[in-house]
N, C-alpha and C positions, 0 to 999 in steps of 0.2 A: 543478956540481950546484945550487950554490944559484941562478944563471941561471933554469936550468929553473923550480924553484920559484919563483922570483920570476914569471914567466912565467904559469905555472899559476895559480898564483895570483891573479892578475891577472884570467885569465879568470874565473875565479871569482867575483871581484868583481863584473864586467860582469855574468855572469848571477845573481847576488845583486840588484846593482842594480833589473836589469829586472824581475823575480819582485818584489821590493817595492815598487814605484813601481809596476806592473799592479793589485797586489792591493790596493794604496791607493788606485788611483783607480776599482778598482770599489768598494771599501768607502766612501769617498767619494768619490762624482764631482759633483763641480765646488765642490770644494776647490782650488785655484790657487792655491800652488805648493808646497803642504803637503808633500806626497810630496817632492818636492827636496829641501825644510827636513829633513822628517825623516831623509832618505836621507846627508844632508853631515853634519849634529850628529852623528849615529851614530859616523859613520864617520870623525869627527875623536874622541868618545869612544873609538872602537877605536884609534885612532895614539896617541892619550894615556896608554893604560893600556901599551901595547906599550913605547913609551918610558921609561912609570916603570917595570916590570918590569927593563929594559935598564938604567937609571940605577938603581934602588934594589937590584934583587935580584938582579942577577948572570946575568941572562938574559946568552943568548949574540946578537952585535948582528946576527947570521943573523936572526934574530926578525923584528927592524925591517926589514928589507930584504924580507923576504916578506910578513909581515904588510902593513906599512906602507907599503912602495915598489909590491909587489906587489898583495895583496887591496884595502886603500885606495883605492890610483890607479885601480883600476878601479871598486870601487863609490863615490868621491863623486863629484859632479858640479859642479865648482862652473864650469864653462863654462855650465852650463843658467842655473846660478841666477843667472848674472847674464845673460844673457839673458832669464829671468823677470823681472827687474830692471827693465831695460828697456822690456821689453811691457807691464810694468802700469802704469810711468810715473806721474808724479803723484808727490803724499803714499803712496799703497800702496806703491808702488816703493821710495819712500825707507825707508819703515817695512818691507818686505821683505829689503833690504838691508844697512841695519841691524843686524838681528834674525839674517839670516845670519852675518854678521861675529861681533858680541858671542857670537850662540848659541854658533856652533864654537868660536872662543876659548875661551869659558868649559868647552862637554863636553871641549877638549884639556886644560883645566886639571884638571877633573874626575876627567878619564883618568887621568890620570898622579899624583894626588894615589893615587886607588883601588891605581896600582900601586905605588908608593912604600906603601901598608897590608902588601901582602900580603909 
């Protein structure tokens, strides 16, 4: 069963994904590669809080596997962003890249501190 939910889940992701990353590039369009950035920091905040729930409060580790393995893997993207990485090349690329790394990092820290509160 949890399969399935992982699964589901997953899809979920993917069209979470797409629904945010659409409705940020009509809300800003020709912001590049904003939507990515936002769409990964998220969704490494959402593996972080999942995790410290799981490690601090007794969640059950089903959680992490559908949340995380599941909803997660589908909505970040970090194939794109480094692809966007690439494309922008230069000093932007490298401050793109960057920025993706430490950002995640830190919302995973973040995460997991928020759930370790609760």
């Amino acid at each position: 069963m949890i399969f399935l939910l992982t699964v589901f889940a997953g899809a979920v992701g993917a069209v979470a994904r797409y629904l945010v990353d659409d409705a940020a590039k009509r809300r800003w369009p020709g912001v590049f590669p904003g939507p990515t950035f936002a769409i990964n920091i998220t969704g490494c905040l959402t593996i972080g809080f999942i995790a410290g729930l799981v490690l601090f409060a007794g969640a059950s580790h089903d959680w992490l596997m559908v949340v995380g393995t599941g909803f997660c893997g589908g909505y970040t993207t970090f194939s794109t962003a480094a692809v966007e990485t690439i494309r922008d090349g230069g000093r932007r690329g490298v401050v793109y890249g960057a920025g993706t790394l430490i950002g995640s990092v830190a919302a995973c820290a973040l995460g997991l501190w928020l759930g370790w509160l609760v």
